[in-house]
LOMIPA-862377 format. One line per field, with one value per atom (N, C-alpha, C): chain; atom name; y, x, z. Coordinates in nm, 4 decimals. Example, Ala and Ser with C-alpha at 12.3 -4.5 7.8 and 13.67 -1.06 7.14 Angstrom:
# LOMIPA-862377
cadena: (A:A:A:A:A:A)
atomo: (N:CA:C:N:CA:C)
py: (-0.5690:-0.4500:-0.3300:-0.2250:-0.1060:0.0030)
px: (1.3190:1.2300:1.3200:1.2850:1.3670:1.2900)
pz: (0.7800:0.7800:0.7800:0.7080:0.7140:0.7870)
This chain:
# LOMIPA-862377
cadena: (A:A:A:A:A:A:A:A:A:A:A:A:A:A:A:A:A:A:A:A:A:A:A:A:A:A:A:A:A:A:A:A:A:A:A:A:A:A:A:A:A:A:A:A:A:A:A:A:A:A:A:A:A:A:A:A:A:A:A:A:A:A:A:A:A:A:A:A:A:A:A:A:A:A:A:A:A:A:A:A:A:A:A:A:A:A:A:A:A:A:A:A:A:A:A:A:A:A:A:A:A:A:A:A:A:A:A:A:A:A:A:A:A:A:A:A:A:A:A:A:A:A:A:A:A:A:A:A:A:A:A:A:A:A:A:A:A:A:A:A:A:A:A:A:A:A:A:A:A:A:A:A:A:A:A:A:A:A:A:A:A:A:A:A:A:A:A:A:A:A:A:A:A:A:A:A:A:A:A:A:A:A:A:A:A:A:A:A:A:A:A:A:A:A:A:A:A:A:A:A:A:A:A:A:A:A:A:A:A:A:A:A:A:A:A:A:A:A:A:A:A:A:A:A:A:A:A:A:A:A:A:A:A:A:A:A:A:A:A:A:A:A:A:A:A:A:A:A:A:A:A:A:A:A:A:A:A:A:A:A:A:A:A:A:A:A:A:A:A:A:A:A:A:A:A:A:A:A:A:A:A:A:A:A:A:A:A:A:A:A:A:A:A:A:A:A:A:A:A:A:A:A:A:A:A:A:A:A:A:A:A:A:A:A:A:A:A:A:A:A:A:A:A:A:A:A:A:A:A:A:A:A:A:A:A:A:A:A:A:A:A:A:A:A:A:A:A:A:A:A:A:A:A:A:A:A:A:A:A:A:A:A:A:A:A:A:A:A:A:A:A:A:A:A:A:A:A:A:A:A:A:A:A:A:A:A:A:A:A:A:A:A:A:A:A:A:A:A:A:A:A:A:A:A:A:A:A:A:A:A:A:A:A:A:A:A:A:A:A:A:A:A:A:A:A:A:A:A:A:A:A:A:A:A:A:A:A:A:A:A:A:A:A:A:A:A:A)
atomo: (N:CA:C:N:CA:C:N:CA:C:N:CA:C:N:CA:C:N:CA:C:N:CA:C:N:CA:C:N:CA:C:N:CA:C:N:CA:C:N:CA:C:N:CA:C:N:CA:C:N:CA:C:N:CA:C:N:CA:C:N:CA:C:N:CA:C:N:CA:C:N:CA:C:N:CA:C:N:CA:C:N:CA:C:N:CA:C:N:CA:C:N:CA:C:N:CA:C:N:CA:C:N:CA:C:N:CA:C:N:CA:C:N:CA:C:N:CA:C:N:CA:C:N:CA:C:N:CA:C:N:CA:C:N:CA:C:N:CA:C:N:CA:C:N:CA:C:N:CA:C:N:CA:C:N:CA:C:N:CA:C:N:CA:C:N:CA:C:N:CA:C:N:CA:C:N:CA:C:N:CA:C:N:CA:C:N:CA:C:N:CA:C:N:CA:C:N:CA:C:N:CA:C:N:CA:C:N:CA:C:N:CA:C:N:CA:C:N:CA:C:N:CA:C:N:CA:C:N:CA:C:N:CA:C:N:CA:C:N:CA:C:N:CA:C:N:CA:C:N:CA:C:N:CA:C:N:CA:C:N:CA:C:N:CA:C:N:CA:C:N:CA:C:N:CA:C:N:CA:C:N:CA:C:N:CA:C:N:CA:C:N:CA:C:N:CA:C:N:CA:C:N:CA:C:N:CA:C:N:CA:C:N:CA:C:N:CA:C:N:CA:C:N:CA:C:N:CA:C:N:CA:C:N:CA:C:N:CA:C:N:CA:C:N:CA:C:N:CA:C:N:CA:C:N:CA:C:N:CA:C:N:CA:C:N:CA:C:N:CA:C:N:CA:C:N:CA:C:N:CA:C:N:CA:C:N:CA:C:N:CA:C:N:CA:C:N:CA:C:N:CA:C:N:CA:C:N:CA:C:N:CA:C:N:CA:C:N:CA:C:N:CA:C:N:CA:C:N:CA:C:N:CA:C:N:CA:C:N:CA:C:N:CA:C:N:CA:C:N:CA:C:N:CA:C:N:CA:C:N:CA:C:N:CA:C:N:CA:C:N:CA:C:N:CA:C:N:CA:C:N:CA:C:N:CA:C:N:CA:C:N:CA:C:N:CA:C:N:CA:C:N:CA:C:N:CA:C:N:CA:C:N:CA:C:N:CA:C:N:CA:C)
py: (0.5390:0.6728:0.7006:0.7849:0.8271:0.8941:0.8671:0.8939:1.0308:1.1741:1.2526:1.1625:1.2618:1.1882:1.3294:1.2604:1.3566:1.4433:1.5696:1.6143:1.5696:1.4917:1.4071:1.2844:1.2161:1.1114:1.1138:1.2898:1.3341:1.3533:1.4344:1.3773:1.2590:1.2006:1.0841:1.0054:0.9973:1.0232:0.8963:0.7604:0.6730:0.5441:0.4309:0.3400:0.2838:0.3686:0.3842:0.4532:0.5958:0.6665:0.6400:0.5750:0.5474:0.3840:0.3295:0.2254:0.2917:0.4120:0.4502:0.5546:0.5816:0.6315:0.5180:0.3903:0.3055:0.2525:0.2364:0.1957:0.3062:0.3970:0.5338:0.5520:0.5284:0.5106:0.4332:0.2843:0.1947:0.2048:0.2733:0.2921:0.4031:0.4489:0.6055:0.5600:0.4780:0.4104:0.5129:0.5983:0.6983:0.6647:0.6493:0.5771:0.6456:0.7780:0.8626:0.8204:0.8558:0.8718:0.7509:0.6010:0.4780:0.4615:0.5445:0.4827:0.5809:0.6874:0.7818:0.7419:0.5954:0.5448:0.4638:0.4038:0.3251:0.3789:0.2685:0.3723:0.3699:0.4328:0.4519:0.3508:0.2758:0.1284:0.0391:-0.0202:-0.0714:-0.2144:-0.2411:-0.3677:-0.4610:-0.2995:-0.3171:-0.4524:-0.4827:-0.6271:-0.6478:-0.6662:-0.6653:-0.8255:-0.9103:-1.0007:-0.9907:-0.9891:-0.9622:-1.1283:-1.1010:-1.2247:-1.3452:-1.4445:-1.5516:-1.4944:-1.4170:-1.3396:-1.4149:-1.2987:-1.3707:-1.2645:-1.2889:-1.1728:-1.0695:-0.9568:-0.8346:-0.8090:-0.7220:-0.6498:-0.5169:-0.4049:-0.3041:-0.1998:-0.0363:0.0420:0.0312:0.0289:-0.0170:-0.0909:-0.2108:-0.3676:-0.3443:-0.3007:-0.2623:-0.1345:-0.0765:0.0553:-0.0373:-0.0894:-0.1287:-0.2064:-0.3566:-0.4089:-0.3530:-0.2302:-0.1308:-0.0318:-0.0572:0.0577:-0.0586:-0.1640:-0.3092:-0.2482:-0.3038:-0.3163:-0.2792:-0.0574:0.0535:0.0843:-0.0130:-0.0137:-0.0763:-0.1224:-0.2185:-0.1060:0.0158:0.0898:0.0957:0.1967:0.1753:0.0190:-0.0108:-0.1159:-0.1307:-0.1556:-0.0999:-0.2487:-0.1899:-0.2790:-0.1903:-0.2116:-0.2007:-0.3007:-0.2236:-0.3307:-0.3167:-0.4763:-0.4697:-0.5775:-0.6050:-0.7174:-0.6520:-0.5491:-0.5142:-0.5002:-0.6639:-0.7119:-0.6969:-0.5134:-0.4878:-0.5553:-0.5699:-0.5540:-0.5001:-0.4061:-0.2412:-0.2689:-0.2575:-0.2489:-0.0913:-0.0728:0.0356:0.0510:0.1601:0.1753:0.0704:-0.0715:-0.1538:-0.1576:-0.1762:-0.2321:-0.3228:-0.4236:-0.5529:-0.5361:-0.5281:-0.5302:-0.6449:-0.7178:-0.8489:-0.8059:-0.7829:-0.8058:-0.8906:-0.8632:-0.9415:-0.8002:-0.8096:-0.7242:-0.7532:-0.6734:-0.7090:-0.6183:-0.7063:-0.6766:-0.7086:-0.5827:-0.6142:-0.5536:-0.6873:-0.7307:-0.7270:-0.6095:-0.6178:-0.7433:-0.8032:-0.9468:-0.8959:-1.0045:-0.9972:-1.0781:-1.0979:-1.2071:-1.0854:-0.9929:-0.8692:-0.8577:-0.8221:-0.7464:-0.9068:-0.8883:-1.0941:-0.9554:-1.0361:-1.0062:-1.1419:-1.0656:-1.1593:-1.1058:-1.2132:-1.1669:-1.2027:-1.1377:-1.1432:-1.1742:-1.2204:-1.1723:-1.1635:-1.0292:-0.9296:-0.9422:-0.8794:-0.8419:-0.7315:-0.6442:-0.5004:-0.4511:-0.4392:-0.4070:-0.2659:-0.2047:-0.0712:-0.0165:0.0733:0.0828:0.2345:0.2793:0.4412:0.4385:0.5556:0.6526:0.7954:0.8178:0.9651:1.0559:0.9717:1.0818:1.0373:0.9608:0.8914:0.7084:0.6664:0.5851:0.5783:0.4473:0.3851:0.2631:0.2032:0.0838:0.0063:-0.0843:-0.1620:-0.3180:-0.3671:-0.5040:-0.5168:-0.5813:-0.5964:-0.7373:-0.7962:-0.9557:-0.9955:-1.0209:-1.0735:-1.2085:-1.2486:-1.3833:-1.4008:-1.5544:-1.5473:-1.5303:-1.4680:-1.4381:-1.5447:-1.5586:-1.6441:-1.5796:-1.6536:-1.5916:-1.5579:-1.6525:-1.5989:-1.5976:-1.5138:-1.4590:-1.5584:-1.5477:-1.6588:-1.6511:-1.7357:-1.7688:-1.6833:-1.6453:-1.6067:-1.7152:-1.7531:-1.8687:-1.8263:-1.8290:-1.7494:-1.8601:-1.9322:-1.9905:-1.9351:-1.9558:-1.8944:-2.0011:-1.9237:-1.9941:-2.0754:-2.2511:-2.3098:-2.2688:-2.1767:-2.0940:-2.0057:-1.8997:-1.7839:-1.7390:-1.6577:-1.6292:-1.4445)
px: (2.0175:2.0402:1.9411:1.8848:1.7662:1.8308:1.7526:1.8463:1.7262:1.7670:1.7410:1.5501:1.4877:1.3964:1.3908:1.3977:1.3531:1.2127:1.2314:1.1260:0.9950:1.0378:0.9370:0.8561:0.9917:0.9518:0.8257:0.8483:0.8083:0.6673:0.6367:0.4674:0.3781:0.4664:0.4014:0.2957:0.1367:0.0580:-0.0151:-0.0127:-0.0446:0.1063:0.0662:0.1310:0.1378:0.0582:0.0865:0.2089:0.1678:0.2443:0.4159:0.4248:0.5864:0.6056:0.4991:0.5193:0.5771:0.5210:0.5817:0.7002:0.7611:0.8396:0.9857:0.9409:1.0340:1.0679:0.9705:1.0325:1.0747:1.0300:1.0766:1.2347:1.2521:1.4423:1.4941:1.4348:1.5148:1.5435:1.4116:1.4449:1.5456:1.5953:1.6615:1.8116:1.8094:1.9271:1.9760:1.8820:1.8885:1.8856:1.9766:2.0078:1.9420:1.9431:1.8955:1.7933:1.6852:1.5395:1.4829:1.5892:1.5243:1.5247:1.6308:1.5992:1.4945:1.4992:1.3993:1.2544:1.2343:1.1304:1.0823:1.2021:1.2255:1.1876:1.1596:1.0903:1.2537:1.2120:1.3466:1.4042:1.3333:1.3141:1.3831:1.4999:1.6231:1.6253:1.4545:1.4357:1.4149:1.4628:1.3767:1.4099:1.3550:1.3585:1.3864:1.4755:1.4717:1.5398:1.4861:1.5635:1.5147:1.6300:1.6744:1.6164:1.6143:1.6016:1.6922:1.7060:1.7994:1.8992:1.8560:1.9898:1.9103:1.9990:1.9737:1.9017:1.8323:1.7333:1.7973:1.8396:1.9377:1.8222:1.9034:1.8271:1.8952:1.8091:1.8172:1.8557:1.8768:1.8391:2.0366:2.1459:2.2788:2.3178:2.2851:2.2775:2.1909:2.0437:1.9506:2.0400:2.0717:2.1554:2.2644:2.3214:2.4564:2.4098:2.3063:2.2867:2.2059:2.1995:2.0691:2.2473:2.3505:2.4245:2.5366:2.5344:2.5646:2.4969:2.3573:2.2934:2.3097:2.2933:2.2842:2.4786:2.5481:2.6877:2.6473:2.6261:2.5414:2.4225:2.4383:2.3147:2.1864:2.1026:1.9543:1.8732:1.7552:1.7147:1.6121:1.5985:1.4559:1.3143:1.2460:1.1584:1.0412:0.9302:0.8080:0.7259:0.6606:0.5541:0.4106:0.3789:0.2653:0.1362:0.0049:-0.0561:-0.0488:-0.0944:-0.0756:-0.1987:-0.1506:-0.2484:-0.2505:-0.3756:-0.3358:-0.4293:-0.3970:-0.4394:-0.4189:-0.5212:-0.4886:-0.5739:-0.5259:-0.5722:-0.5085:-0.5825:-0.5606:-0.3934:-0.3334:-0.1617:-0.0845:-0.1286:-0.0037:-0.0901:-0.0364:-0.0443:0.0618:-0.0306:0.0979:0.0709:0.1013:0.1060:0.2059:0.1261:0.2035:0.1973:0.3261:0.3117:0.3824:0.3683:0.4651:0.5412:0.7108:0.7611:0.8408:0.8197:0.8668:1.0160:1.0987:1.2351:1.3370:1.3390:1.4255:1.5653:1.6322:1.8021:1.8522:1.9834:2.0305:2.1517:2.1584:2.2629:2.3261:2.4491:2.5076:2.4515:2.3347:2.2426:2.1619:2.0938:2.0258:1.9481:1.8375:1.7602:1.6461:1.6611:1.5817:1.4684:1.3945:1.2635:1.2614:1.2977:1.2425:1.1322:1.0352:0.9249:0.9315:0.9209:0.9521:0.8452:0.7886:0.7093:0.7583:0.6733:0.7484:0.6803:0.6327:0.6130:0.6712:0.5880:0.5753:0.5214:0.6106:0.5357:0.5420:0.3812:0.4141:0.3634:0.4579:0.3364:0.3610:0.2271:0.2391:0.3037:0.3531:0.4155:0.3967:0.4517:0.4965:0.4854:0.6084:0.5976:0.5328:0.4343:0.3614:0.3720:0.3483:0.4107:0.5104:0.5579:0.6902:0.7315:0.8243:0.8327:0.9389:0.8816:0.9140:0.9957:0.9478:0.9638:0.9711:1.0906:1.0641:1.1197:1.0397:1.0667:1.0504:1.1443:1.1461:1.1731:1.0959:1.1241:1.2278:1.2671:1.3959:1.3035:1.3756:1.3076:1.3040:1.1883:1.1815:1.1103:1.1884:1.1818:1.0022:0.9365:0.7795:0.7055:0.6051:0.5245:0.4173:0.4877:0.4166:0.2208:0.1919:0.0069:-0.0315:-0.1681:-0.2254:-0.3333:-0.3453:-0.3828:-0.5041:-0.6310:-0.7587:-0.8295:-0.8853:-1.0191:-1.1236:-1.2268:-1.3678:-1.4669:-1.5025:-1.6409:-1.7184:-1.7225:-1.8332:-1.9855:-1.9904:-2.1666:-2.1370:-2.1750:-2.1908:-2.3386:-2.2905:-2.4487:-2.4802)
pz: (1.8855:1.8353:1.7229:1.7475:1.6287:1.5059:1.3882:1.2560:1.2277:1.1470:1.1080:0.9948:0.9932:0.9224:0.8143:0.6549:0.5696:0.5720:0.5392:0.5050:0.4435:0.3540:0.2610:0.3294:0.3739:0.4808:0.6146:0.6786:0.7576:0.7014:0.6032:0.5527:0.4718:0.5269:0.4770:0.5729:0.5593:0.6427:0.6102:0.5567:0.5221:0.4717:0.5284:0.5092:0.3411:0.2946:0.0984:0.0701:0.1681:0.1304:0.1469:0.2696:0.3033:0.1849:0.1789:0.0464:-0.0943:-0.1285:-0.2552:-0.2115:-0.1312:-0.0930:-0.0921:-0.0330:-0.0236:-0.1595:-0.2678:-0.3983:-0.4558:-0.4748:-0.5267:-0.5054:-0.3893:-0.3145:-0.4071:-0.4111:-0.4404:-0.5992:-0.6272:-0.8132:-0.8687:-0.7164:-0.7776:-0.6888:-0.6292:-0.5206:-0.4531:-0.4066:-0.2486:-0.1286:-0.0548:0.0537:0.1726:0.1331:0.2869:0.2455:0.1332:0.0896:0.1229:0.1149:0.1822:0.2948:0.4128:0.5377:0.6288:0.5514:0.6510:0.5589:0.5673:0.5523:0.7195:0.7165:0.8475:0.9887:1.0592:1.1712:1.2791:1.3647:1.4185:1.5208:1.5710:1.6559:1.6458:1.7067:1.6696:1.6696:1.6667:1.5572:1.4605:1.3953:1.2653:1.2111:1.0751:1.0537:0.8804:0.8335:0.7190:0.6343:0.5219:0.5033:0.3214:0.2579:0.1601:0.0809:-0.0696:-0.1134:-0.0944:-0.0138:-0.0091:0.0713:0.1362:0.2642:0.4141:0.4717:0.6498:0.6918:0.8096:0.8733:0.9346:0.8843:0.9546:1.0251:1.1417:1.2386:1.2908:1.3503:1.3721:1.2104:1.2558:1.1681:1.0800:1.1894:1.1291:1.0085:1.0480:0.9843:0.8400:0.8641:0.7371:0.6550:0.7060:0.5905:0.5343:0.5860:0.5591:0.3911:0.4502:0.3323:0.2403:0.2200:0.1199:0.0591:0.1752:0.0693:-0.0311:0.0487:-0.0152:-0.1703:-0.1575:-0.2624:-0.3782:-0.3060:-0.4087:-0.4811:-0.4286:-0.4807:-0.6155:-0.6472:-0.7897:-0.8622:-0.8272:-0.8893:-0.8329:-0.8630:-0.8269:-0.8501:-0.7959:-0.8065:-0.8967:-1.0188:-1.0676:-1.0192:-0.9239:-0.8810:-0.9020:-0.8966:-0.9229:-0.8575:-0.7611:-0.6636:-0.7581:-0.7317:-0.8249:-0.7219:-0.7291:-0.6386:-0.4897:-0.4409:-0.3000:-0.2416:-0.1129:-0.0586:0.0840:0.1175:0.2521:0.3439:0.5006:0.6118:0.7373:0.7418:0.8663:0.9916:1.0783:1.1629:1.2816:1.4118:1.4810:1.4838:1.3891:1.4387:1.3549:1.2725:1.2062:1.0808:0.9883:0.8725:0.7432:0.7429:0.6559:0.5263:0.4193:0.3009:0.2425:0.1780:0.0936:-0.0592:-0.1323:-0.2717:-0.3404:-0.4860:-0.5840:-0.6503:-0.6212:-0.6777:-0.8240:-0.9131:-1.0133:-1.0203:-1.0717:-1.0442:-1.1888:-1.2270:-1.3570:-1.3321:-1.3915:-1.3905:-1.5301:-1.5420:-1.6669:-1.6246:-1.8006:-1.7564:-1.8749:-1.8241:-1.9930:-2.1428:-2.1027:-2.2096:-2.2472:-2.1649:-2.2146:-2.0619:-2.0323:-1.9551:-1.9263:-1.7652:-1.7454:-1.6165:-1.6085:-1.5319:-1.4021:-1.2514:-1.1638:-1.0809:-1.0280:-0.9594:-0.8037:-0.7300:-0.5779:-0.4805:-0.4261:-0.2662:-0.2030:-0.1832:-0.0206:0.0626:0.2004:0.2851:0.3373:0.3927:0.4156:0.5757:0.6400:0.7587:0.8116:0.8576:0.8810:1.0248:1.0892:1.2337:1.2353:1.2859:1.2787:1.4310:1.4451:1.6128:1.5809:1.7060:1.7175:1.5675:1.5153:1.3186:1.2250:1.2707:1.1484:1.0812:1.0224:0.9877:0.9195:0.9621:0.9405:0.9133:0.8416:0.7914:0.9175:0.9670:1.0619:1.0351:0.8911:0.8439:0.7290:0.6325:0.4283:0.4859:0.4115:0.3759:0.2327:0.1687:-0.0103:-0.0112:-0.0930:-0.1094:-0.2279:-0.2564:-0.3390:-0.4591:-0.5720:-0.6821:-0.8045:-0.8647:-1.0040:-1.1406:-1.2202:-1.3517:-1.4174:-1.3147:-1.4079:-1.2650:-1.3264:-1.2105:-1.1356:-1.0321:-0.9607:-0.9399:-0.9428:-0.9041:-0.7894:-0.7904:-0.6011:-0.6665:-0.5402:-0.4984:-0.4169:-0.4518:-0.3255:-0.3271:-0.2198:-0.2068:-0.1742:-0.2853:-0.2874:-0.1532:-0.1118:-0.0242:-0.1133:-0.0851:-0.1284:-0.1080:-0.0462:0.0288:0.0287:-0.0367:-0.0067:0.0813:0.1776:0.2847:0.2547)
């Protein structure tokens, strides 16, 4: 069953664009505004930090209204490391994720994964993968070419 797609959602004409659309949701804990990110494909793929791999567009709302029961999320994607090709694009980042505690306000840092494939309405988010989160920001790790030609 196909879900209504927002207006906003609907021009979104770059796999950036449905990227800042999807944190934008999560920082404001808008449930419609996050799933009419989603493409409509009932495989979608989503796995939460230290959760299990939900599947389809049901299962993904459910654990996003899970979530937004606890308030908006304040995350901030930061390190976004794309690769596009004809129709998909993956984006890997480090999300920064601040948690109020009862000690005061703690900072965790995440890697995600981001998967996007354009259709019919444009692109759409197909795949979020978070890794479990830790308190300091993890390394990127690049190997340089011993030769450069």
């Amino acid at each position: 069953m196909a879900r209504p797609k927002s207006q906003t959602a609907a021009l979104m004409a770059s796999p950036e664009d449905i990227e800042a659309e999807f944190y934008e949701a999560l920082q404001r804990g808008d449930l419609e505004r996050l799933m009419a990110v989603w493409s409509d494909d009932e495989e979608i793929i989503c796995v939460h930090p230290g959760g299990p791999r939900v599947i389809g567009p049901l299962a993904v709302r459910a654990t996003f209204e899970a979530l937004f029961a606890e308030g908006p999320v304040n995350v901030r994607p930061a390190q976004v490391r794309r690769v596009q090709a004809a129709g998909c694009a993956v984006h890997n980042l480090l999300e920064r994720v601040e948690v109020l505690t009862a000690e005061g306000p703690l900072t965790a840092w995440v890697l995600a994964t981001n998967v996007y494939v354009k259709g019919a309405l444009g692109w759409r988010l197909v795949a979020h993968h978070a890794s479990g989160g830790s308190s300091e920001e993890p390394p990127e790790i690049s190997e340089a070419p011993p030769v450069l030609h």
